[in-house]
Jmol script that loads the backbone (N, CA, C; Angstrom):
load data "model"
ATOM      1  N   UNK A   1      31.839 -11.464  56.383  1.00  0.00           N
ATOM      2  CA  UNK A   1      32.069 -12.133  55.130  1.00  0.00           C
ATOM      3  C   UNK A   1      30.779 -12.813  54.682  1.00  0.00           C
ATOM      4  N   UNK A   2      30.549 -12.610  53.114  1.00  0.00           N
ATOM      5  CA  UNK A   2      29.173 -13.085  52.792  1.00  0.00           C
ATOM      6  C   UNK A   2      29.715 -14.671  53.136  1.00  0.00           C
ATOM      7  N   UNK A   3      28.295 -15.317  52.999  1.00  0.00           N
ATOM      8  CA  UNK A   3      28.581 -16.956  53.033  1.00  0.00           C
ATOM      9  C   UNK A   3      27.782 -17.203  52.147  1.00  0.00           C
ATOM     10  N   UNK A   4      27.887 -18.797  51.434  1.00  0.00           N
ATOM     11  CA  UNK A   4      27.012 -19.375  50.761  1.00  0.00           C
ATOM     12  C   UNK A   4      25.638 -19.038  50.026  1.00  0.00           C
ATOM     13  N   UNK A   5      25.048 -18.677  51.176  1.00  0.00           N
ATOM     14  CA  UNK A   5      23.551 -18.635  50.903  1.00  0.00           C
ATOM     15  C   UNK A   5      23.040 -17.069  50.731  1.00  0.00           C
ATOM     16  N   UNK A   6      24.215 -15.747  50.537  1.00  0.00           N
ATOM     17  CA  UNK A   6      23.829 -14.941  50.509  1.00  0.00           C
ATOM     18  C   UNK A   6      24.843 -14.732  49.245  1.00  0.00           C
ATOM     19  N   UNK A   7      26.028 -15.554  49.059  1.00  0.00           N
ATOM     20  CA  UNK A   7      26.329 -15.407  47.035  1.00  0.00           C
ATOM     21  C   UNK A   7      25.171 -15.716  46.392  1.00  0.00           C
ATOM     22  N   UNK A   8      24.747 -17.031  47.020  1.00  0.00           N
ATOM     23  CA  UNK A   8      23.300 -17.575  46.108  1.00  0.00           C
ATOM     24  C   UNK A   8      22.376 -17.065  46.059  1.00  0.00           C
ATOM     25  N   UNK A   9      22.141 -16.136  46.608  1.00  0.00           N
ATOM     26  CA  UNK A   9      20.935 -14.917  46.690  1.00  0.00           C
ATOM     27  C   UNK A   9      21.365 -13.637  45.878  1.00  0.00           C
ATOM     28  N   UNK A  10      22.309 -13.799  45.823  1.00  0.00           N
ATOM     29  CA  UNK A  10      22.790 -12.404  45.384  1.00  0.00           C
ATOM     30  C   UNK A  10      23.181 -12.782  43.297  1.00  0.00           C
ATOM     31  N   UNK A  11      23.668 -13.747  43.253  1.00  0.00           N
ATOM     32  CA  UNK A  11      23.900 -14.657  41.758  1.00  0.00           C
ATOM     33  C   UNK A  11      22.328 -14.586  41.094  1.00  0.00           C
ATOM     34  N   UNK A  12      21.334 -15.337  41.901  1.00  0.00           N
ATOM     35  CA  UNK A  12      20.181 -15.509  41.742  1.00  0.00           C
ATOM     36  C   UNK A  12      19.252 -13.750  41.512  1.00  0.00           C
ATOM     37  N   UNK A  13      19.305 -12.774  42.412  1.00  0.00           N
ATOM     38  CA  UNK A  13      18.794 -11.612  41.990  1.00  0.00           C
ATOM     39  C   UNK A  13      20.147 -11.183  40.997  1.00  0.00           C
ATOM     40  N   UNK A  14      20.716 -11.454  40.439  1.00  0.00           N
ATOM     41  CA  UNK A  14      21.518 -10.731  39.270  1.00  0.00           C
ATOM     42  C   UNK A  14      20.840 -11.346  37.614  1.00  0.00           C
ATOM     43  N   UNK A  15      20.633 -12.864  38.212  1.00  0.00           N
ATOM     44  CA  UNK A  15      20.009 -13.256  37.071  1.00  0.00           C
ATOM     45  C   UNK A  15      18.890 -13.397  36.697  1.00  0.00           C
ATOM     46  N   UNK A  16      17.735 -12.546  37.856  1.00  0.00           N
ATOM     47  CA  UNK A  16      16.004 -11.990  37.882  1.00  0.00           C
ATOM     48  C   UNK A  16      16.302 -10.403  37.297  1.00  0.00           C
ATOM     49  N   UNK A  17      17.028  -9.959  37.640  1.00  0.00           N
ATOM     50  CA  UNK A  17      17.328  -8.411  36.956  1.00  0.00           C
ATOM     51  C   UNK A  17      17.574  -8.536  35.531  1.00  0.00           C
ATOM     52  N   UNK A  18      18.643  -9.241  35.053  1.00  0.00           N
ATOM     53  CA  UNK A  18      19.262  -9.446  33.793  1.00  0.00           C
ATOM     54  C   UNK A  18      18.099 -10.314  33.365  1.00  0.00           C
ATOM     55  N   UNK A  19      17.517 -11.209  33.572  1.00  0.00           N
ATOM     56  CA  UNK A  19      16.225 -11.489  32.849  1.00  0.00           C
ATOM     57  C   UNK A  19      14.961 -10.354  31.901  1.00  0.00           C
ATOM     58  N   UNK A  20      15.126  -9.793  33.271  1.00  0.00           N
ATOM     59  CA  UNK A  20      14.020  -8.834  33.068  1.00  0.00           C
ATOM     60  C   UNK A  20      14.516  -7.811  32.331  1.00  0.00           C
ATOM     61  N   UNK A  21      15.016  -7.069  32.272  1.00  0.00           N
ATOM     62  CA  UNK A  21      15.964  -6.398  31.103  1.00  0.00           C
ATOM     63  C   UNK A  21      16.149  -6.542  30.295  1.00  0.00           C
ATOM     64  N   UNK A  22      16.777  -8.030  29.324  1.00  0.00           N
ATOM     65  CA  UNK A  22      16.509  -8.993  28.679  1.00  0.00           C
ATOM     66  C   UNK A  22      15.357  -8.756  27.772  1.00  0.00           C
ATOM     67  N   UNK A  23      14.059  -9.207  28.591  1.00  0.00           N
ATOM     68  CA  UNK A  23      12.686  -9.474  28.036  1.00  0.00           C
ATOM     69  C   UNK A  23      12.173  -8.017  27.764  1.00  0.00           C
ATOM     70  N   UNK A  24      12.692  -6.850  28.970  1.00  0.00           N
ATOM     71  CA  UNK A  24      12.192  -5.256  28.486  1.00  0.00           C
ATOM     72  C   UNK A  24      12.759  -5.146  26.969  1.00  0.00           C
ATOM     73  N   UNK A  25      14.063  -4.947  26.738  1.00  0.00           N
ATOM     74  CA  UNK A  25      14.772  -4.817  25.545  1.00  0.00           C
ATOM     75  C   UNK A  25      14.595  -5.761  24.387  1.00  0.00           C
ATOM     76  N   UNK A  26      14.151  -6.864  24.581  1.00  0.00           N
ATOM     77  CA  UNK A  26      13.571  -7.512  23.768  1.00  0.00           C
ATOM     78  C   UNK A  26      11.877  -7.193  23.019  1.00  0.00           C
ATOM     79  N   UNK A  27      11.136  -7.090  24.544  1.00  0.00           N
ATOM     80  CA  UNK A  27       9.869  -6.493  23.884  1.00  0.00           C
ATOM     81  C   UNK A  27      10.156  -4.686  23.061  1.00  0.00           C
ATOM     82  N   UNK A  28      11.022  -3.919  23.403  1.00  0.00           N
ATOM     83  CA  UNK A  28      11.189  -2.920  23.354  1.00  0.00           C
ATOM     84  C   UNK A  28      11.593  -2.740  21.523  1.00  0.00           C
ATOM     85  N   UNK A  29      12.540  -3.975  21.514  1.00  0.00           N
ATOM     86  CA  UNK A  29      13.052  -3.796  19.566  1.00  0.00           C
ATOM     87  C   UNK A  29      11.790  -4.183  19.071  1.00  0.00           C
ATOM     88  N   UNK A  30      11.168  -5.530  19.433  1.00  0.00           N
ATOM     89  CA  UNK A  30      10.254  -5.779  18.658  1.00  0.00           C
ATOM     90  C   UNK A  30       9.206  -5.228  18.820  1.00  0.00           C
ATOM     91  N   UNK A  31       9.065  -4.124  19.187  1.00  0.00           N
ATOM     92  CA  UNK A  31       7.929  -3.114  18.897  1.00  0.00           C
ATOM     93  C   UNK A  31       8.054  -1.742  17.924  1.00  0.00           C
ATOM     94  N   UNK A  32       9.724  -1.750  18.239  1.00  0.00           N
ATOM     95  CA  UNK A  32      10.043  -0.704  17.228  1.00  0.00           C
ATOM     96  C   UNK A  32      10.115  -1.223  15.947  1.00  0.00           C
ATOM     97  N   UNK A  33      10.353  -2.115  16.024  1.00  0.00           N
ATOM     98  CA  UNK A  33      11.013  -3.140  14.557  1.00  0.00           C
ATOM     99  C   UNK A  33       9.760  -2.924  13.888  1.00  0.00           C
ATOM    100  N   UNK A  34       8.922  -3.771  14.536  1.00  0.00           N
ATOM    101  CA  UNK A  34       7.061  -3.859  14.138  1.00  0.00           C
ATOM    102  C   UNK A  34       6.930  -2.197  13.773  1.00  0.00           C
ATOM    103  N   UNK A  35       7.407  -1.022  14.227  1.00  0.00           N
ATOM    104  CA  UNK A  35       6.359   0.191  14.065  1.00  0.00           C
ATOM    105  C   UNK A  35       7.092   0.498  12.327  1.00  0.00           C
ATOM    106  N   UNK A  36       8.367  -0.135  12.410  1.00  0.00           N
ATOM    107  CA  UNK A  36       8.764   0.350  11.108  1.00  0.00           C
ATOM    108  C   UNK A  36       8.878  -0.658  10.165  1.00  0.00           C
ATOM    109  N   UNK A  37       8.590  -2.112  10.245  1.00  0.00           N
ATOM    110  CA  UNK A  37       8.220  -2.250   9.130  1.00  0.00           C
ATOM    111  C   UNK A  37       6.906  -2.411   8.363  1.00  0.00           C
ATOM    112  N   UNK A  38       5.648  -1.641   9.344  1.00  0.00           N
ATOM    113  CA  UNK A  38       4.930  -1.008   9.315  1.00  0.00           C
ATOM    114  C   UNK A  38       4.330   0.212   8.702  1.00  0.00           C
ATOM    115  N   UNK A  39       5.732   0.594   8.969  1.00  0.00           N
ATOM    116  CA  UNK A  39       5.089   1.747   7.933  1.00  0.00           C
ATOM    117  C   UNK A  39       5.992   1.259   6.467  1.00  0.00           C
ATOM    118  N   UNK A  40       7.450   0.762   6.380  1.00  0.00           N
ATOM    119  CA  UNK A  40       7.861   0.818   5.314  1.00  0.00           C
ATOM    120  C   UNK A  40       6.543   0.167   4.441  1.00  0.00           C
ATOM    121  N   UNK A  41       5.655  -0.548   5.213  1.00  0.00           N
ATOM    122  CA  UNK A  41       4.745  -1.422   4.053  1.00  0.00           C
ATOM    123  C   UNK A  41       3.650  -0.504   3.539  1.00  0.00           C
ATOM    124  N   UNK A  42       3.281   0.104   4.796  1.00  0.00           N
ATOM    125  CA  UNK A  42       2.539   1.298   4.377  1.00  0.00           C
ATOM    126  C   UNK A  42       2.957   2.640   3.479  1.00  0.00           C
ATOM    127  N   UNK A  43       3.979   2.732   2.920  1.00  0.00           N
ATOM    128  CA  UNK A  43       4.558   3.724   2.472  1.00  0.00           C
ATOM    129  C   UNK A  43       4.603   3.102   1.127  1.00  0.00           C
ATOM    130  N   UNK A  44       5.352   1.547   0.957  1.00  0.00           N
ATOM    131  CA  UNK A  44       5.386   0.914  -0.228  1.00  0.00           C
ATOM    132  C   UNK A  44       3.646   0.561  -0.999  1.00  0.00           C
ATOM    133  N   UNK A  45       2.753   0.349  -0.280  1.00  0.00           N
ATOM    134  CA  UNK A  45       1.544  -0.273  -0.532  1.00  0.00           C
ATOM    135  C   UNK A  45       0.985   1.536  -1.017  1.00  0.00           C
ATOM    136  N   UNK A  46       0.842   2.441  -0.426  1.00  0.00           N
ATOM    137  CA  UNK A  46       0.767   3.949  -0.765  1.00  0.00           C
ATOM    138  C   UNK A  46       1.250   4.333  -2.561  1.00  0.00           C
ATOM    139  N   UNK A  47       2.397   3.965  -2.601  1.00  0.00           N
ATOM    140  CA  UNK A  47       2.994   4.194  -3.909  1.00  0.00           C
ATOM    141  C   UNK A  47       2.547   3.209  -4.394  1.00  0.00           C
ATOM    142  N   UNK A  48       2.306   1.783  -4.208  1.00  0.00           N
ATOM    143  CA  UNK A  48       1.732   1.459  -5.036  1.00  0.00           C
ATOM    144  C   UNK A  48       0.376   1.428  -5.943  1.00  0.00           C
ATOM    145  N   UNK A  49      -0.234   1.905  -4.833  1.00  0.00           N
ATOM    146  CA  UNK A  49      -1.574   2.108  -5.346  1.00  0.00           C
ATOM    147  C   UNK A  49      -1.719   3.797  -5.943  1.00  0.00           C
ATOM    148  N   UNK A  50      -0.883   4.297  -5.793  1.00  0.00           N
ATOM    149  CA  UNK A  50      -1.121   5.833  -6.319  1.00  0.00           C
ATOM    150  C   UNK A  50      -0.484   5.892  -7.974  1.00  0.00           C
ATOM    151  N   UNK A  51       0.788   4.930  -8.244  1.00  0.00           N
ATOM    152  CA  UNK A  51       0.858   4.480  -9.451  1.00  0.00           C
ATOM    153  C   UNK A  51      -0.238   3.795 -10.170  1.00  0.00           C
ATOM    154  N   UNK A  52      -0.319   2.672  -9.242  1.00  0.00           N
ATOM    155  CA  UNK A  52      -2.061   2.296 -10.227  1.00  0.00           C
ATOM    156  C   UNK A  52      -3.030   2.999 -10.400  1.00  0.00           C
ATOM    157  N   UNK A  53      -3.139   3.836  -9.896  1.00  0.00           N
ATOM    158  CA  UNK A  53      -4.457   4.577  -9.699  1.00  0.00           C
ATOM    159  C   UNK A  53      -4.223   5.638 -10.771  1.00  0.00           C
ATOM    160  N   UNK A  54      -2.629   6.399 -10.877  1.00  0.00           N
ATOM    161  CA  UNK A  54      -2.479   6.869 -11.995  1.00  0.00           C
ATOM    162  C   UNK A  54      -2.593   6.691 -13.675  1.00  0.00           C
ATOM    163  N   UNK A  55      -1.689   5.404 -13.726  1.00  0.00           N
ATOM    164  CA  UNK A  55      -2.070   4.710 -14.590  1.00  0.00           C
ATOM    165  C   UNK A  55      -3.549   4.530 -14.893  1.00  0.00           C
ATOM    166  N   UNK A  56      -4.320   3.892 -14.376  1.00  0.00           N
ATOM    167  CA  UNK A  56      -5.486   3.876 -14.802  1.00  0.00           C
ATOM    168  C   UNK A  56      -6.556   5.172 -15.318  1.00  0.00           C
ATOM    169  N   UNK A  57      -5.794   5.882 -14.649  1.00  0.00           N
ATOM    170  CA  UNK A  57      -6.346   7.708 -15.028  1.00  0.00           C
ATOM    171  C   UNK A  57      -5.862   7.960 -16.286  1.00  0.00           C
ATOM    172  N   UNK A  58      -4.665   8.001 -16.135  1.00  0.00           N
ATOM    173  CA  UNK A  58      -4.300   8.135 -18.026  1.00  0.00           C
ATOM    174  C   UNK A  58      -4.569   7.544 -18.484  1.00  0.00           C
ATOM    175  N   UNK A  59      -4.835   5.947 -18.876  1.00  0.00           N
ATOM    176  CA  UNK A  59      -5.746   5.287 -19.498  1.00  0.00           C
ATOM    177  C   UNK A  59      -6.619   5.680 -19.900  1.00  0.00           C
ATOM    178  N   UNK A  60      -7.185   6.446 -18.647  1.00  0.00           N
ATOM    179  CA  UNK A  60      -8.764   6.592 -18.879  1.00  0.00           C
ATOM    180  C   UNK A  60      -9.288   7.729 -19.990  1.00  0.00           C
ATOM    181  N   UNK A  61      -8.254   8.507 -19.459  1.00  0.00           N
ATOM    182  CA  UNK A  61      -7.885   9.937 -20.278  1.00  0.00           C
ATOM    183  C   UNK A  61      -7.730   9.615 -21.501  1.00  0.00           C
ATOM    184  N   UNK A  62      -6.848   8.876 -21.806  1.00  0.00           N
ATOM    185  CA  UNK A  62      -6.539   8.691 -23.491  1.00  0.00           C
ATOM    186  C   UNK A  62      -7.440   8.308 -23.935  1.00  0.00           C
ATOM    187  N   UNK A  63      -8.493   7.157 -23.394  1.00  0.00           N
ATOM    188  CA  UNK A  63      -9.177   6.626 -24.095  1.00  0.00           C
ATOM    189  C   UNK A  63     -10.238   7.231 -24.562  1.00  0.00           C
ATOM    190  N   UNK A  64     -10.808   8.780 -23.207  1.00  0.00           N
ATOM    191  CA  UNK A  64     -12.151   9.361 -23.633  1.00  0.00           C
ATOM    192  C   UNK A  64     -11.821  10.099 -24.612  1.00  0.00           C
ATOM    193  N   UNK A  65     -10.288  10.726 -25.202  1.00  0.00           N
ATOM    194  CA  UNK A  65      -9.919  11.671 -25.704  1.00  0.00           C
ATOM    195  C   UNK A  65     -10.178  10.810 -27.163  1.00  0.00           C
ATOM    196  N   UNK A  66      -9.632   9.270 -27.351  1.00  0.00           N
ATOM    197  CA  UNK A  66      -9.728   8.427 -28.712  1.00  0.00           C
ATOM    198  C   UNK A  66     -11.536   8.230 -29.138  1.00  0.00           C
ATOM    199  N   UNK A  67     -12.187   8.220 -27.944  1.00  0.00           N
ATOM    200  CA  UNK A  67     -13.364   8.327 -28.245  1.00  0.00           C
ATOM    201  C   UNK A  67     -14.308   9.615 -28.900  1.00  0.00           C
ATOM    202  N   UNK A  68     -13.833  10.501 -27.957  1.00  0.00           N
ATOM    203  CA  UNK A  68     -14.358  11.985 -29.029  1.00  0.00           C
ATOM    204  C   UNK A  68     -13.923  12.388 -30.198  1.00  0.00           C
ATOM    205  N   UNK A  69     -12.505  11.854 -29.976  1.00  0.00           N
ATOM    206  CA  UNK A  69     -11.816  12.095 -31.089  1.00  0.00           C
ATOM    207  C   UNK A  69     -12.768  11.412 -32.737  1.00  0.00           C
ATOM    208  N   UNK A  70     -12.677  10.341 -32.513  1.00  0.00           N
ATOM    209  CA  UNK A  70     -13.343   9.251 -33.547  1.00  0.00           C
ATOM    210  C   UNK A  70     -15.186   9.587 -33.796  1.00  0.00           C
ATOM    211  N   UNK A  71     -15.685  10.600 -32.562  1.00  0.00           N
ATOM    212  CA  UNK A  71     -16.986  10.856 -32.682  1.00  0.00           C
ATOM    213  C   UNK A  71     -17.415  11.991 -33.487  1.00  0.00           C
ATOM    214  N   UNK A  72     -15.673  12.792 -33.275  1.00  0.00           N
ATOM    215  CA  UNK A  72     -15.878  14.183 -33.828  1.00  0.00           C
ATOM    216  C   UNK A  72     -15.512  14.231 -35.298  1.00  0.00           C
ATOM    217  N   UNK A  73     -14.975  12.805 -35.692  1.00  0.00           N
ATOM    218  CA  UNK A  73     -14.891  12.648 -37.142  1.00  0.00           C
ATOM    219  C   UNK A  73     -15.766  12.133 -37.741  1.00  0.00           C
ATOM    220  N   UNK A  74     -17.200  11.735 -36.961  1.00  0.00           N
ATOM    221  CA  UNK A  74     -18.431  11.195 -37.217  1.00  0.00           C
ATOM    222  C   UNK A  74     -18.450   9.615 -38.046  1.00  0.00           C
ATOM    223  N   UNK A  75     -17.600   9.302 -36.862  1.00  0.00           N
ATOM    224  CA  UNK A  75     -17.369   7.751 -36.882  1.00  0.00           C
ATOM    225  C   UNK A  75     -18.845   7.241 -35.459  1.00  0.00           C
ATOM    226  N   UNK A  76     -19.415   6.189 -36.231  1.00  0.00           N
ATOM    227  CA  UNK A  76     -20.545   5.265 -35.212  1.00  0.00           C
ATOM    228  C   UNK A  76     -20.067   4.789 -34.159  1.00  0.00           C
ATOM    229  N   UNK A  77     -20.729   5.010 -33.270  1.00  0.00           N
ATOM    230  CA  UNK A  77     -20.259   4.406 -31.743  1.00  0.00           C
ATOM    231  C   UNK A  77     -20.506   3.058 -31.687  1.00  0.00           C
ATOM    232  N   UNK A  78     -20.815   1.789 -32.732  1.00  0.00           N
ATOM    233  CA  UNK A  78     -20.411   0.864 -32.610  1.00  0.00           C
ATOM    234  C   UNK A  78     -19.035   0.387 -33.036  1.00  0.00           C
ATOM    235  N   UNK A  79     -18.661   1.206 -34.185  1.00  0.00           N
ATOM    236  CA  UNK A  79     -17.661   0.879 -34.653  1.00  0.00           C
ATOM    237  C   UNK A  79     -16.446   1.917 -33.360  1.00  0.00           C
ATOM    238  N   UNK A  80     -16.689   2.368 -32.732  1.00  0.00           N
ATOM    239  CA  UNK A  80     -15.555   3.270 -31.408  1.00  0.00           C
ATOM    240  C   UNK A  80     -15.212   2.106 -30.996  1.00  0.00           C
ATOM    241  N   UNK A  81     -16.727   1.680 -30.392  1.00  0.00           N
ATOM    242  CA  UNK A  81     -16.718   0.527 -29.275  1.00  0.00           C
ATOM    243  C   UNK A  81     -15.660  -0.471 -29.596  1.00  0.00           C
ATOM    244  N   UNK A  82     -15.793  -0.912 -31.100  1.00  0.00           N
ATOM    245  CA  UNK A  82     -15.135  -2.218 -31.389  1.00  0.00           C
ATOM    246  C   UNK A  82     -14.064  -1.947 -31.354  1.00  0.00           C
ATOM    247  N   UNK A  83     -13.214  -0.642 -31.981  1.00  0.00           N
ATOM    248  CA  UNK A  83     -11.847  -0.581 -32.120  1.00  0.00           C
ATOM    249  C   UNK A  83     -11.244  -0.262 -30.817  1.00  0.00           C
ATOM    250  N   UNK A  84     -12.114   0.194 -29.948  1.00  0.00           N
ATOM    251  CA  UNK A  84     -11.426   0.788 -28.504  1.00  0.00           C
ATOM    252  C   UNK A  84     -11.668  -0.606 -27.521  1.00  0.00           C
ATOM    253  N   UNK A  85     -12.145  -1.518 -27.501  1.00  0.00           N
ATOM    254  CA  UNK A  85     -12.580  -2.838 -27.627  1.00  0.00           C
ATOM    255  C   UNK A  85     -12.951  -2.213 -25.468  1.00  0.00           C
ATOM    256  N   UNK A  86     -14.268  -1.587 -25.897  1.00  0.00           N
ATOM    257  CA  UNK A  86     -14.957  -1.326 -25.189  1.00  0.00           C
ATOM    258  C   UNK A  86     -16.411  -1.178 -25.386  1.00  0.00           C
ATOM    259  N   UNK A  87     -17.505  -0.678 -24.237  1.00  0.00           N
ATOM    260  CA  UNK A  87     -19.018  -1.319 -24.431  1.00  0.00           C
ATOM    261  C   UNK A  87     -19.239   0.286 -25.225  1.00  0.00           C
ATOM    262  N   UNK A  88     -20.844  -0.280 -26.009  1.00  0.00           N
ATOM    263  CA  UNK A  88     -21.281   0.716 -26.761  1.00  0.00           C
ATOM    264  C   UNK A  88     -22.083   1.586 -25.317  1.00  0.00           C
ATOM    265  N   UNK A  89     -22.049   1.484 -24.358  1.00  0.00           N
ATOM    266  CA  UNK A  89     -22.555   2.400 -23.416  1.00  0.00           C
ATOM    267  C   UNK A  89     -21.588   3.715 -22.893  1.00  0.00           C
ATOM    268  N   UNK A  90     -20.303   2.410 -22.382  1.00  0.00           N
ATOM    269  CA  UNK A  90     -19.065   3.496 -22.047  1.00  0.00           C
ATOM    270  C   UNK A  90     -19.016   4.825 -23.106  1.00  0.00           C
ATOM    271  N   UNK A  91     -18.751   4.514 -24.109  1.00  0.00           N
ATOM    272  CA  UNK A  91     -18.837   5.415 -25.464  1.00  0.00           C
ATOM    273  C   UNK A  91     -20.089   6.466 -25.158  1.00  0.00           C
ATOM    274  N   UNK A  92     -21.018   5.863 -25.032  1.00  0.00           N
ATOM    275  CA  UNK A  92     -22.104   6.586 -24.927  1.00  0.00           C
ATOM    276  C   UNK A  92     -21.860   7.650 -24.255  1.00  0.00           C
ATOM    277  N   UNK A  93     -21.493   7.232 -22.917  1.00  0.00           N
ATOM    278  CA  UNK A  93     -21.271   7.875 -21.542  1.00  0.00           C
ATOM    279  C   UNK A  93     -20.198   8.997 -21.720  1.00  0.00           C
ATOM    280  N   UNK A  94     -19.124   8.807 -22.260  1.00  0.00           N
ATOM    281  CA  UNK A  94     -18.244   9.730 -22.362  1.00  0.00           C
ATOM    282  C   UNK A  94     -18.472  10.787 -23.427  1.00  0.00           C
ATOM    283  N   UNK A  95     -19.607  10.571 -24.420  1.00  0.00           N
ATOM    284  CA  UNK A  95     -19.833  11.422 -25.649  1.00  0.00           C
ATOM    285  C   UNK A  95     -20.675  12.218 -25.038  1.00  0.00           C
ATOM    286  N   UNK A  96     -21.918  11.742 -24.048  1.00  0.00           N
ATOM    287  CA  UNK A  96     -22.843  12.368 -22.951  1.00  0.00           C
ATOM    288  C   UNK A  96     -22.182  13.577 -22.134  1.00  0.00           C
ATOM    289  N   UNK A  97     -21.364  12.691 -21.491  1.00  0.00           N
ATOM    290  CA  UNK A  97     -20.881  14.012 -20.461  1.00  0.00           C
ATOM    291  C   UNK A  97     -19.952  14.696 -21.604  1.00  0.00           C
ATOM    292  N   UNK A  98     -18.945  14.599 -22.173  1.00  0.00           N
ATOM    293  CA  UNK A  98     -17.902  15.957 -22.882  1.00  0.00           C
ATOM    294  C   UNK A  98     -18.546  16.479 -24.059  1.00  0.00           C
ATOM    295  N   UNK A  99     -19.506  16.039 -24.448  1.00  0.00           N
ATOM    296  CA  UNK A  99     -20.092  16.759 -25.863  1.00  0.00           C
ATOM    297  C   UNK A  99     -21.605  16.992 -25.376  1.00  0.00           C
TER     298      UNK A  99
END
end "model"
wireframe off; spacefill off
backbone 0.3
color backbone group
């Protein structure tokens, strides 16, 4: 028959096991947890910048298109500049390279 001091040994390694298990499964979520909201940020921060980045492309697009447009009606590239309320260089630059 166990006695005393070998329940208490035996209580005691149940609750060094279950500790440790515990702390495995604990480090174990919060690493998965971490890998995914990790990427959800990386996935969200991705789209976000590929929308901006779009946006700013069509911007960009419309604007060289309002610029030739207005050059090819032999409107002055100061007066582009002012209405596109951009520099008389940009103008420059875009009449340079597409024309």
């Amino acid at each position: 028959m166990a006695d005393a001091a070998d329940v208490l040994k035996a209580k005691e390694e149940g609750l060094r096991k279950g500790f440790e298990k515990g702390i495995e499964q604990g480090i174990e979520k919060g690493i998965e947890q971490g890998i995914e909201k990790g990427i959800e940020q990386g996935i969200e921060k991705g789209i976000e910048q590929g929308i901006e980045k779009g946006i700013e492309q069509g911007i960009e697009k419309e604007q060289q298109k309002a610029i030739l447009g207005f050059y090819d009606l032999g409107i002055e590239v100061v007066k582009i500049a002012k209405a596109l309320n951009v520099t008389e260089e940009r103008v420059n630059q875009v009449i340079k390279e597409y024309r």
